[in-house]
C-alpha positions in Angstrom: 15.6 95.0 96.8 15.3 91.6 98.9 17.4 90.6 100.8 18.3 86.6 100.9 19.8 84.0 98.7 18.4 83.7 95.6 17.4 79.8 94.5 20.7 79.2 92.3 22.8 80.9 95.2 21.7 77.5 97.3 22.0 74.9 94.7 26.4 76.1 94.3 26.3 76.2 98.4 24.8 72.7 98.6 27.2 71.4 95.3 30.0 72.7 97.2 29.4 71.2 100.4 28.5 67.9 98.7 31.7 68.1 96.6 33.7 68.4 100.2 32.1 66.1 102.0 32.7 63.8 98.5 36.6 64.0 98.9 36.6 64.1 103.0 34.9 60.4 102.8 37.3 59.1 99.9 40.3 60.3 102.0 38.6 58.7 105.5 37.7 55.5 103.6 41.5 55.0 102.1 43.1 55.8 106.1 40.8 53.0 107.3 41.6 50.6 104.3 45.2 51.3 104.9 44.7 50.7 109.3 43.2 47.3 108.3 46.2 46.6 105.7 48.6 47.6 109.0 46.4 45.3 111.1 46.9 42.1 108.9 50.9 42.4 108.2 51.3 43.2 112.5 48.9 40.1 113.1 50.9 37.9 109.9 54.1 38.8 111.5 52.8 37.5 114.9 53.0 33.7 113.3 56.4 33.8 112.6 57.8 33.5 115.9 54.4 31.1 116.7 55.5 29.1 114.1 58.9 28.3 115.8 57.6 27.8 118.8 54.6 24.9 117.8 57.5 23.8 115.6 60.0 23.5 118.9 56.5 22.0 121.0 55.3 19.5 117.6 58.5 17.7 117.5 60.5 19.4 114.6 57.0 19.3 112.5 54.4 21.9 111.7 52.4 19.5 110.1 52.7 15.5 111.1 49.1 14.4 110.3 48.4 15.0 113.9 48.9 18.5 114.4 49.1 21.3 111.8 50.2 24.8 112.8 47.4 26.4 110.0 44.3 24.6 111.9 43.5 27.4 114.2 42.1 24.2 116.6 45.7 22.8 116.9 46.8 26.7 117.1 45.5 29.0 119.8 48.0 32.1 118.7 46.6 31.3 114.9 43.3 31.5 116.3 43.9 34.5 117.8 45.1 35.9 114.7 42.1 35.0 112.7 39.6 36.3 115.1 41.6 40.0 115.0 42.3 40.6 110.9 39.8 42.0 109.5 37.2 39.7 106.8 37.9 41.3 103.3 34.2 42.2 101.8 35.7 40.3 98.2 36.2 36.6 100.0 39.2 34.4 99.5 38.7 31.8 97.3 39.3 28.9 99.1 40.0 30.2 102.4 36.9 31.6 104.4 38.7 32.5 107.5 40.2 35.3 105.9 43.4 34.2 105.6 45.7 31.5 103.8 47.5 28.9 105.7 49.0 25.8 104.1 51.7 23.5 106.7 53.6 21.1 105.5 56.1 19.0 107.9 59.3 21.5 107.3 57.3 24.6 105.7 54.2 26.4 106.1 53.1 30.3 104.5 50.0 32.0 105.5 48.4 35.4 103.6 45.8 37.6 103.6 44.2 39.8 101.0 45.0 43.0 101.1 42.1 46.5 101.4 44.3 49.8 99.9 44.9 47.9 97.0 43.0 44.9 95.7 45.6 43.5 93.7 47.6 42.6 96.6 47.8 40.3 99.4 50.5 40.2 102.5 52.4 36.9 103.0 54.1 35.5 105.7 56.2 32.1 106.0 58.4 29.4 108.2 61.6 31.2 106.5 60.6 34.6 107.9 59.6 36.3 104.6 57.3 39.3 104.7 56.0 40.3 101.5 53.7 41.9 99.5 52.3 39.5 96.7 49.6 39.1 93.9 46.3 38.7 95.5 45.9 36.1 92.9 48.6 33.7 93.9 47.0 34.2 98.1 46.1 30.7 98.2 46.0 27.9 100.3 48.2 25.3 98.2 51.5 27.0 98.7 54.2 26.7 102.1 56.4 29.2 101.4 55.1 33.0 99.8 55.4 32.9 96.1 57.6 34.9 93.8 55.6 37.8 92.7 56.3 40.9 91.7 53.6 43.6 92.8 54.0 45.5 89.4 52.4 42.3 87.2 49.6 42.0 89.5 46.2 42.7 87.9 43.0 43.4 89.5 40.5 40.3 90.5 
């Protein structure tokens, strides 16, 4: 009698360990999508208080024609921001920074697509909301984060 592994005996060792190694990257990939999803509602939540203050430095304005608190030029915290949240792989329509920003003169909103789950996006505004929304209604033509509710959102 030999003694070894017989060809079929390798194949099931090799399925198995390509089976594990299957589910130990789905897990790792989901942790990271959900450290960059923690990464854009820390940074988002850094423009609230930002917003105050180039509202208290602009004159009672965060957007008088002049200068807008969602032009990262105007903005160096917003800037900031941009450069640290991570570029979703999917785009954002009309906003290629990454994330959303609309000012107006007594309102602005900014959001960001969100990674865990592709039907959502995290939105931030002058009122000090801090939502999830539909990834769908992350735009650039609204100041304050829209009504949505998460369980309506489909995927884009």
């Amino acid at each position: 009698m030999s003694k070894g592994f017989t060809l079929i005996e390798l194949v099931v060792v090799i399925a198995i360990i390509a089976a594990l190694s299957g589910l130990i990257l789905f897990s790792t990939t989901q942790y990271i999508n959900k450290g960059k999803d923690s990464n854009i509602s820390g940074n988002l939540a850094v423009l609230i208080p930002a917003g105050e203050n180039f509202y208290d430095g602009n004159g009672g304005s965060y957007n008088d024609g002049i200068a807008n608190f969602c032009n990262p030029s105007d903005n160096s915290v917003l800037d900031n921001v941009l450069d640290q949240i991570p570029k979703h792989p999917l785009g954002q329509g009309s906003c290629d920074s990454g994330i959303c920003c609309k000012a107006e003169s007594q309102a602005w909103a900014a959001c960001a697509r969100e990674f865990a789950d592709d039907r959502k996006a995290y939105c931030v505004d002058s009122r000090g909301m801090k939502k999830d929304i539909c990834n769908s209604d992350c735009s650039d033509t609204f100041s304050v984060c829209p009504q949505s509710h998460i369980e309506s959102c489909t995927n884009n």
